[in-house]
C-alpha positions as CSV (number, residue, x, y, z in Angstrom):
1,X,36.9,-14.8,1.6
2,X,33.6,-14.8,3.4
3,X,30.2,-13.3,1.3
4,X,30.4,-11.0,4.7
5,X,33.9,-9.8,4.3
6,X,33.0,-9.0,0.3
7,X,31.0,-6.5,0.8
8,X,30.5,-3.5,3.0
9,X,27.5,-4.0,5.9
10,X,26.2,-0.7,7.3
11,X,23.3,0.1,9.3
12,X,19.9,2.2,8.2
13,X,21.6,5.5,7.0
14,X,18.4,7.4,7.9
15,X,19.6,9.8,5.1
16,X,22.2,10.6,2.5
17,X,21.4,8.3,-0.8
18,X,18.1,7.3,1.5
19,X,16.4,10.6,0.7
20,X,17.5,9.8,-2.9
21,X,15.7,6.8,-2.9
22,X,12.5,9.1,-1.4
23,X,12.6,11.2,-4.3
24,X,12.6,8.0,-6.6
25,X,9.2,6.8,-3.9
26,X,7.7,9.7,-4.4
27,X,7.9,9.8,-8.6
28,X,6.7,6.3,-8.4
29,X,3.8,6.7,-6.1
30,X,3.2,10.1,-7.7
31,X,2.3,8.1,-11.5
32,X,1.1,5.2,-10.3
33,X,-1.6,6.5,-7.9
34,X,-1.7,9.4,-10.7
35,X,-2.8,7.0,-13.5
36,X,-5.1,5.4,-11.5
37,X,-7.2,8.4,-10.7
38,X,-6.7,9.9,-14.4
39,X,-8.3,5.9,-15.2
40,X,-11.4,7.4,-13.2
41,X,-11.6,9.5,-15.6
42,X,-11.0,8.2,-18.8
43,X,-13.4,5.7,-17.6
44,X,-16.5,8.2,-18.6
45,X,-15.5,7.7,-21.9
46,X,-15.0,4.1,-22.2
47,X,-18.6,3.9,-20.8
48,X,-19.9,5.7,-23.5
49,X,-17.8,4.5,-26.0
50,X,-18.2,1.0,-25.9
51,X,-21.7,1.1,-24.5
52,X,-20.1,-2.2,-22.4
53,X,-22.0,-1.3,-18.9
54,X,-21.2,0.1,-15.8
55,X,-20.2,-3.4,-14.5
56,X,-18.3,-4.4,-17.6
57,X,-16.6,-1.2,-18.2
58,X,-15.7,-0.4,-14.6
59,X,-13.8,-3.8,-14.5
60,X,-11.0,-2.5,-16.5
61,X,-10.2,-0.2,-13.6
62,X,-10.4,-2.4,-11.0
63,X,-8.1,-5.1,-12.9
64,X,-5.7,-2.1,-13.8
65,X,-5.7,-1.3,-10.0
66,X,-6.2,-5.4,-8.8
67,X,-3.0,-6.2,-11.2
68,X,-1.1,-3.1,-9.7
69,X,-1.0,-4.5,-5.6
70,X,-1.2,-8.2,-6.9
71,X,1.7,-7.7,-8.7
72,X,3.6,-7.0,-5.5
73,X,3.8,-10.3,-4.2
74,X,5.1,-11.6,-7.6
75,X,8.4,-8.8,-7.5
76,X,8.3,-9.6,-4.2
77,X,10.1,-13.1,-5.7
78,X,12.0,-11.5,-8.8
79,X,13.5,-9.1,-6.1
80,X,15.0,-11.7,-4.0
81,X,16.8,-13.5,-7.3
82,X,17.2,-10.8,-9.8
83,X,17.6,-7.4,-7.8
84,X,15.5,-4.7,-6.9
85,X,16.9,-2.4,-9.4
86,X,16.2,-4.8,-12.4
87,X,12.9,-5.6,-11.2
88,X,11.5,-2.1,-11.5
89,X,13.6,-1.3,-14.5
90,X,12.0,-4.1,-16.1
91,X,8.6,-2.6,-14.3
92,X,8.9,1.0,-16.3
93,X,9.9,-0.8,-19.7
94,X,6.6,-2.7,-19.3
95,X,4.4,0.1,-18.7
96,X,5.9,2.3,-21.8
97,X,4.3,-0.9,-23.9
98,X,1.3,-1.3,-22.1
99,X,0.1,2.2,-22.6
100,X,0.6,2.2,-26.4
101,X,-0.6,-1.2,-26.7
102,X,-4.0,0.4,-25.3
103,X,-4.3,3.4,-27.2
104,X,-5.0,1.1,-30.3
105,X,-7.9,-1.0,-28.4
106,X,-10.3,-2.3,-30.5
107,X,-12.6,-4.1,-27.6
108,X,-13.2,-4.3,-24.0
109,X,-11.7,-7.2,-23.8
110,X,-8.4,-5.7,-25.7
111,X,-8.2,-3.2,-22.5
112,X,-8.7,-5.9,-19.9
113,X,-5.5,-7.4,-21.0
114,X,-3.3,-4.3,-22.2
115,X,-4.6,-1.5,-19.6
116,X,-5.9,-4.0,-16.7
117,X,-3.3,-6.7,-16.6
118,X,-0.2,-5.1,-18.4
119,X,-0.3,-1.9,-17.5
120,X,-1.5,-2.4,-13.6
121,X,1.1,-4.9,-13.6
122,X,4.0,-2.5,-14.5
123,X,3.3,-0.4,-11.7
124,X,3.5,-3.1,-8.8
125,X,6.8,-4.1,-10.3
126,X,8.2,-0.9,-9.3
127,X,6.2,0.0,-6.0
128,X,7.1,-3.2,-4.2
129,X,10.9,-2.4,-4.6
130,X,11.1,1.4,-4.0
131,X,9.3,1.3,-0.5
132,X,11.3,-2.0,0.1
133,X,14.1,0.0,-0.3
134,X,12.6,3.2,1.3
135,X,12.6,1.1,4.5
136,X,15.8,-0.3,4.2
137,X,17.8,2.6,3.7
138,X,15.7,4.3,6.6
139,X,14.7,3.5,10.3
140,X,14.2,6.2,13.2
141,X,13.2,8.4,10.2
142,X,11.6,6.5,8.6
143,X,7.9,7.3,9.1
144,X,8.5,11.0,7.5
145,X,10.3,9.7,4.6
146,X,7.4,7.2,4.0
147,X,4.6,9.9,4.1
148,X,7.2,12.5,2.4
149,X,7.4,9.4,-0.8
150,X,3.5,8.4,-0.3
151,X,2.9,12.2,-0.8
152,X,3.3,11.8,-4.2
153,X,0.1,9.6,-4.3
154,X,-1.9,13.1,-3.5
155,X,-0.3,15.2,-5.6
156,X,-0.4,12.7,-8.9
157,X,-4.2,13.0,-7.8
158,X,-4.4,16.2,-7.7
159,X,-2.2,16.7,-11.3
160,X,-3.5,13.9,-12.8
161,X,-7.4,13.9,-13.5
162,X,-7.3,17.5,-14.7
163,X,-4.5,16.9,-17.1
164,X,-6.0,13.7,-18.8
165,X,-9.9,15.7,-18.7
166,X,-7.9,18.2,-20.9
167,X,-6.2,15.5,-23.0
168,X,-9.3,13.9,-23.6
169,X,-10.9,17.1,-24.9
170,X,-8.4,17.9,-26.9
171,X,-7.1,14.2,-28.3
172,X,-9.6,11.6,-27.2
173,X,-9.1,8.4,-25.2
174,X,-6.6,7.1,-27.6
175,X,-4.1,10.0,-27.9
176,X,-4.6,10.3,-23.9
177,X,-3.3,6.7,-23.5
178,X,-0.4,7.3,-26.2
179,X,0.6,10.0,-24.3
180,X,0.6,8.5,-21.3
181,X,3.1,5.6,-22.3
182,X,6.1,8.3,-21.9
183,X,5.0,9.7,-19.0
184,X,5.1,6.4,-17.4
185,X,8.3,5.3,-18.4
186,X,9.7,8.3,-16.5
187,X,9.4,5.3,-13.6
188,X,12.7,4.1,-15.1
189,X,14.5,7.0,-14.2
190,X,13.2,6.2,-9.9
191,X,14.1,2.4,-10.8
192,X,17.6,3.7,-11.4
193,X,18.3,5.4,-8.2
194,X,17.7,2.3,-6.3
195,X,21.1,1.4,-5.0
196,X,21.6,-1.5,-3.2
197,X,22.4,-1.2,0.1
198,X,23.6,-4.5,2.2
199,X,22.7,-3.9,6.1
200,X,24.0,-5.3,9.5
201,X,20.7,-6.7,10.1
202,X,20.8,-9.0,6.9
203,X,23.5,-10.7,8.3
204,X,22.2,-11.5,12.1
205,X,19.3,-12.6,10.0
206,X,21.1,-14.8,7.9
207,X,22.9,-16.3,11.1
208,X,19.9,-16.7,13.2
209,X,16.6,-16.6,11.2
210,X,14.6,-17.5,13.6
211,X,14.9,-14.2,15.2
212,X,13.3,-11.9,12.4
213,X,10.0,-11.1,14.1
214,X,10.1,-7.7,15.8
215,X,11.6,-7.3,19.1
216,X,10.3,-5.5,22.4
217,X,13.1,-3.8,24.4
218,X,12.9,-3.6,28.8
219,X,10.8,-0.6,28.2
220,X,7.6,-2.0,27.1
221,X,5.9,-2.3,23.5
222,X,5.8,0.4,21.7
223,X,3.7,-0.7,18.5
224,X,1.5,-3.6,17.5
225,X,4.3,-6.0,17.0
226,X,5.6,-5.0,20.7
227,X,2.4,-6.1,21.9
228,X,2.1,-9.5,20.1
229,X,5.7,-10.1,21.0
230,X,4.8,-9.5,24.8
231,X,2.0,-12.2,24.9
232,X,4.4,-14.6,22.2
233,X,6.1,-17.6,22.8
234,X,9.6,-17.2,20.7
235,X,11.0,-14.1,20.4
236,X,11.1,-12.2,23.6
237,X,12.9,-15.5,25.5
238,X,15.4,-15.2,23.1
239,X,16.1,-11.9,23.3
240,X,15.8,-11.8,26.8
241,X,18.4,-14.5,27.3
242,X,21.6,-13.5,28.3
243,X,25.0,-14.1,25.6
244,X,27.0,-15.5,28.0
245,X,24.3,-18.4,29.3
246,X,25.8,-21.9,30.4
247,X,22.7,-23.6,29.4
248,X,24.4,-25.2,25.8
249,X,21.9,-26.8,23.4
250,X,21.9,-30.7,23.1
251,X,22.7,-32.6,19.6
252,X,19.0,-33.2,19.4
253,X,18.6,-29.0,20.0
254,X,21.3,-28.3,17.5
255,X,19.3,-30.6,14.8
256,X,15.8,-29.8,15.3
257,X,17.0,-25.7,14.9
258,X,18.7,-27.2,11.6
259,X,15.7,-28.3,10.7
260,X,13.1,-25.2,11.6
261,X,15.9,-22.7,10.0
262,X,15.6,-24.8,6.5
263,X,11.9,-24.7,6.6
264,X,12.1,-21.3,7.6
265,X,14.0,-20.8,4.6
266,X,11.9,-23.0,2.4
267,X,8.5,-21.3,3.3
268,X,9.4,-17.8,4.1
269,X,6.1,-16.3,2.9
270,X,4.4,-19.1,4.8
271,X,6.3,-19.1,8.1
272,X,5.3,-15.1,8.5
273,X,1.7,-16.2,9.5
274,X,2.9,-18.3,11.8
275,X,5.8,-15.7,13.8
276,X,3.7,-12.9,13.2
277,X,0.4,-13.5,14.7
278,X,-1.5,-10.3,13.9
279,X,-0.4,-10.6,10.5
280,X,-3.1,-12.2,9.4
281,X,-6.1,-9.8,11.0
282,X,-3.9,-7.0,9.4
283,X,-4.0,-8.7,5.6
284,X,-8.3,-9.1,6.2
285,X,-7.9,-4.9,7.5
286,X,-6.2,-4.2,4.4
287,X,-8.7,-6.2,2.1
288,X,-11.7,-4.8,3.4
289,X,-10.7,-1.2,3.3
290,X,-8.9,-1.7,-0.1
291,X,-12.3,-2.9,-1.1
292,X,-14.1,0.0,0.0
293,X,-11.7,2.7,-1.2
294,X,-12.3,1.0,-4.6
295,X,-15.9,1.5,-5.1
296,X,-15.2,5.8,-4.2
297,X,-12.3,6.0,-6.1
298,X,-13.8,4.6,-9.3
299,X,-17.5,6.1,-9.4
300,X,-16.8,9.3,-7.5
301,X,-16.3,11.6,-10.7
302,X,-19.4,9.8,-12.3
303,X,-21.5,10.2,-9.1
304,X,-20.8,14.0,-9.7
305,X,-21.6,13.9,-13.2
306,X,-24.6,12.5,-13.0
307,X,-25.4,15.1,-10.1
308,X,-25.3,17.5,-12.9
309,X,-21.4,18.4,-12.5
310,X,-19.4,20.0,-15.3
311,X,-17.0,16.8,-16.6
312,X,-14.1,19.3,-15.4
313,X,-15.9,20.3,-12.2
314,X,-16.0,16.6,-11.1
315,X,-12.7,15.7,-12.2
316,X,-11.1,18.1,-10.2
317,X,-13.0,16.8,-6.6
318,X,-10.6,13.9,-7.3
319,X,-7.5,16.9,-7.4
320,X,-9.1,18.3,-3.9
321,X,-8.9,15.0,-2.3
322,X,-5.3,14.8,-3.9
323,X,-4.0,18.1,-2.5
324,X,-5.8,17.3,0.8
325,X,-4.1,13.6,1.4
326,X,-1.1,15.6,0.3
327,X,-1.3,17.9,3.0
328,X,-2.0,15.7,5.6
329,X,0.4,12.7,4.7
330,X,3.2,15.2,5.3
331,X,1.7,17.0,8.2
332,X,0.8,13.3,9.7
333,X,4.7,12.1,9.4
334,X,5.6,15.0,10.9
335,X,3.5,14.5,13.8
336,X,4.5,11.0,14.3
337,X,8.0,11.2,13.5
338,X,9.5,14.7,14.5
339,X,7.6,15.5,17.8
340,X,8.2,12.3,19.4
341,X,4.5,10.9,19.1
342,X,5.7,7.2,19.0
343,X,3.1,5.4,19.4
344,X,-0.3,5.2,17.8
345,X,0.7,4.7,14.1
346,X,-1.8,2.0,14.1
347,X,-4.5,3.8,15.4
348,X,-3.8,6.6,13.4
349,X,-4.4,4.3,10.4
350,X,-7.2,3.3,11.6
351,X,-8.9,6.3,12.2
352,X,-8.0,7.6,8.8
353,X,-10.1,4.5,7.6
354,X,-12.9,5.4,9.4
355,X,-13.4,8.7,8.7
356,X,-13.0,7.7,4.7
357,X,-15.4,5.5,5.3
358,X,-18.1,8.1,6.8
359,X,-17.5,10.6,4.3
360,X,-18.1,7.8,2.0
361,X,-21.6,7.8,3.3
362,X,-22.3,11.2,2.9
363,X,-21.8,11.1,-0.8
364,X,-25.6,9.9,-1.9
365,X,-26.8,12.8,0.1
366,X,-24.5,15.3,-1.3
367,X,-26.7,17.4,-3.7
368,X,-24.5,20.5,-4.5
369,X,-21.2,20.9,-5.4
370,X,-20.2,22.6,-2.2
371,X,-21.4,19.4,-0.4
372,X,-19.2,16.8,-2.8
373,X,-16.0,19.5,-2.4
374,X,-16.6,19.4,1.3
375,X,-16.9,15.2,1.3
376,X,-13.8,15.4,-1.4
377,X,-11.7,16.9,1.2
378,X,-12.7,15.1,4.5
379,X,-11.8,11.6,2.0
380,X,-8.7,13.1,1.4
381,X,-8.1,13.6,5.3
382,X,-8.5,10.4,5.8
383,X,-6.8,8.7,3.2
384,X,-4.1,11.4,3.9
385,X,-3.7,9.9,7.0
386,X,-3.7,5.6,6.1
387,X,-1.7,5.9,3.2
388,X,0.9,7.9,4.7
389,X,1.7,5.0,7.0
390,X,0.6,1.4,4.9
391,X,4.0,0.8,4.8
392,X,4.4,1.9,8.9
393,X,2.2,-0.3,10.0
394,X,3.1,-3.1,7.7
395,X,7.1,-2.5,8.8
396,X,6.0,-2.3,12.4
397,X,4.3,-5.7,12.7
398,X,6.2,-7.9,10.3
399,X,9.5,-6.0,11.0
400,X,12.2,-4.9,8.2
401,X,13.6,-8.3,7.7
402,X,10.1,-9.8,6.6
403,X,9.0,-6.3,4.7
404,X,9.1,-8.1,1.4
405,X,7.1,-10.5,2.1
406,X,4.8,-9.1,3.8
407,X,4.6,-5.7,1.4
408,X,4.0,-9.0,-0.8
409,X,1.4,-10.5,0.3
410,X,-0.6,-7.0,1.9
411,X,-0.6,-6.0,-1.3
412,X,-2.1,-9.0,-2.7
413,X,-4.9,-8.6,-0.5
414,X,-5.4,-5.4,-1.8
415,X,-5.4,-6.0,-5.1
416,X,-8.3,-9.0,-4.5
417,X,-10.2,-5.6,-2.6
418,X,-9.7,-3.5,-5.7
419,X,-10.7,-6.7,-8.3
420,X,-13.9,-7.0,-6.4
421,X,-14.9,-3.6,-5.6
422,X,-15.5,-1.9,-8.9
423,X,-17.0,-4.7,-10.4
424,X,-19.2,-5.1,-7.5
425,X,-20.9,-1.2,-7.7
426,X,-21.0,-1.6,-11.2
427,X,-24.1,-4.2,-10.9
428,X,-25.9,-2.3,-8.2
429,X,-25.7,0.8,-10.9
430,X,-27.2,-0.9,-13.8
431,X,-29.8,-2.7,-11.6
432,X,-30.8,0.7,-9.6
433,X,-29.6,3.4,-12.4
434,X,-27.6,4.9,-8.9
435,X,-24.3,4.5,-6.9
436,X,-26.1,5.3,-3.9
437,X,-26.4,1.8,-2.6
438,X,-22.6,1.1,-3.7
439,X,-21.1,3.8,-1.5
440,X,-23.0,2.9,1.4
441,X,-21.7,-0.8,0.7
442,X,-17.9,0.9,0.7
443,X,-18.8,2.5,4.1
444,X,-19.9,-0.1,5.4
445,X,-17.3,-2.5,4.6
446,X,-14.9,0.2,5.3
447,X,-16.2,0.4,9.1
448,X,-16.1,-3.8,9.2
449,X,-12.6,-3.1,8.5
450,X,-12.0,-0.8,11.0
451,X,-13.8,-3.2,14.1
452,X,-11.8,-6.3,12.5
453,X,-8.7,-4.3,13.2
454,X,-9.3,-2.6,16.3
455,X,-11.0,-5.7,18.4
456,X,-7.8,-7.7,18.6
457,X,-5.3,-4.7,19.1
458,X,-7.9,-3.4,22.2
459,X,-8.0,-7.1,23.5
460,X,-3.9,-7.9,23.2
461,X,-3.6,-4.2,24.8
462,X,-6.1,-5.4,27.9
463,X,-4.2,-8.4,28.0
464,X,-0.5,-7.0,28.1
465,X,-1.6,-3.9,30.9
466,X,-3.5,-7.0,33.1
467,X,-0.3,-8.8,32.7
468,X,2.1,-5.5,33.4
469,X,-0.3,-5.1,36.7
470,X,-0.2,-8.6,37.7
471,X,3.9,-8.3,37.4
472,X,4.1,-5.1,39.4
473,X,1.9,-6.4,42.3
């Protein structure tokens, strides 16, 4: 009996144990991106506890947050040999230990290792496999599901910073990482509900892997991936070529495609750069802005602080910009999704970047609280609207058959944005006293990654309409 013939193939449900699976997303996303803006917080302290400096001391949280994407790329592998299930299992057992490792610090060198690397590593083991398997189990709904699971980021940042500002008053930084550990392993419970689900696709894959980049139908591209696929060399002649062609492959033919299907195999996270040409201007895009969205989310409740803020007043712009991104992920995967707007996900990324990146520029200037709650919310309209579709866009140009790797290695780059970010601002602050110069760095960087993505998509879109026109003349 064939491996096929053991076990049942189906195609995308777009529902039924998928919106299970969304629930279990949206849990995971909801502590992950939770804990890291309740870090923000619990950062004050560290600062004045260990007396380390702002470059020192703000390294924890980007290592906690660097460890978190890196981490990816490394389940990325365990999922293919061990499971998805196992992995994040495995990923909620480690963050239990993690969390009441730190609450006994004695060092900041003792948090580096147990909050940074340990903890920050826990939650990529389980992110990586739940939207893996958020876009497996989904595909003409699957942009709503992703911003209905990536909701959770907003809400965990809009629950989050309060709750550990009162746990801090009321236990200190030690009894609010102790407390922490059980609310983290509540990921074990979302690592459970990841069934495995075998699809139709896996097998074509399997026969032909060749054919995994994303295809464009006889109507025209409808995404980046389209477009690259329009101007590409493999791809589109094979799926233009008809089943039933006489032209039959030589001996030499029927080697050489042994040959590129075994190194295909062998390098699969290599091979993606090369089938997927705007791969690699979208891992730089994600770098960049990961980079600058580090540097606001780490010094954005000690900006206000040291604005004269109330330590609750500040720690709740973080909860505005949660609620907001809330509100908008939804709204922006209903948009895309449920009113037939098909096309644009990219630039509707893109966009979201940018206008992170200006409010990001208005926060030196912002001298009142009405002006931080006002740049507060326009941040969380903008992230709103990217981190509802990171996992769209990466789906869309890699397609579903290479989402693990390229989930993988995006995150990667994203963790190397959030390592270098933090660390970064922190030595502006203790040379100039001020994070003034470190958000206009983030805005600036974040607007370097918005022309580094939108150059080449405007220059493959002028070359595929000047090819269309050519065609139809």
């Amino acid at each position: 009996m064939t491996r096929t013939q053991q076990r049942k193939l189906v195609d995308a449900p777009d529902g039924g144990w998928g919106w299970l699976v969304t629930v279990a997303s949206f849990l995971v996303t909801f502590l992950m991106r939770g804990s890291e803006a309740a870090m923000t917080v619990v950062y004050v302290k560290f600062l004045s506890y260990f007396e380390a400096g702002g470059a020192v001391t703000s390294g924890i949280i980007s290592v906690f947050t660097a460890a978190n994407f890196s981490a990816a790329l490394f389940a990325a592998f365990l999922s293919k040999k061990y499971g998805m299930r196992k992995v994040a299992m495995f990923g909620g057992v480690l963050s239990f230990a993690a969390f009441i490792a730190s609450s006994l610090a004695t060092g900041i060198v003792y948090l580096y290792i147990s909050l940074g690397v340990f903890a920050g590593t826990s939650f990529g083991l389980v992110l990586m496999p739940t939207m893996v398997a958020l876009g497996r189990y989904f595909k003409k709904r699957y942009v709503i599901a992703s911003s209905l699971s990536l909701s959770g980021q907003g809400v965990g940042a809009f629950v989050m910073p309060p709750l550990c500002q009162y746990l801090l008053d009321r236990y200190g930084w030690r009894g609010t990482l102790l407390i922490f550990a059980p609310i983290s392993a509540n990921m074990c419970l979302a690592a459970a509900l990841l069934r495995p689900i075998h699809l139709v696709s896996d097998e074509k894959s399997e026969a032909n892997p060749d054919d995994r980049s994303p295809v464009v139908n006889d109507k025209g591209p409808e995404s980046a991936a389209g477009i690259v696929n329009t101007i590409g060399e493999g791809p589109q002649e094979l799926v233009d070529k008809p089943e039933n062609s006489e032209d039959k492959p030589s001996h030499e033919e029927d080697a050489n495609e042994r040959i590129d299907k075994s190194r295909n195999r062998r390098y699969g996270f290599v091979s993606i750069f090369r089938e997927v040409p705007l791969f690699g201007v979208l891992i730089v895009y994600f770098f960049l802005y990961s980079f600058g969205c580090s540097i606001v989310f780490t010094h954005f409740v000690d900006t206000a602080i040291r604005k004269g803020m109330g330590n609750v007043d500040a720690a709740f712009l973080l909860s505005i910009m949660g609620i907001v991104t809330c509100v908008v992920s939804i709204a922006t995967g209903f948009l895309l999704d449920c009113c037939g707007v098909k096309t644009g996900r990219i630039y509707t990324h893109i966009f979201g970047v940018a206008l992170f990146g200006v409010a990001a520029a208005v926060v030196p200037i912002s001298t009142t609280y009405v002006m931080l709650v006002a740049t507060s919310t326009f941040m969380g309209i903008g992230r709103g609207m990217f981190s509802a579709l990171d996992p769209v866009v990466i789906k869309e140009v890699v397609g579903v058959q290479r989402m693990t790797e390229g989930f993988g290695i995006t995150a990667f780059l994203c963790g190397l944005g959030f390592l270098t970010g933090p660390p970064l601002s922190g030595y502006f602050f203790d040379k100039t006293g001020s994070y003034n110069t470190s958000f206009y760095i983030a805005a600036a960087v974040l607007v370097g990654a918005v022309l580094v993505m939108l150059i080449p998509l405007r220059c493959i879109g002028n070359r595929t309409q000047t090819s269309t026109n050519e065609t139809n003349t």
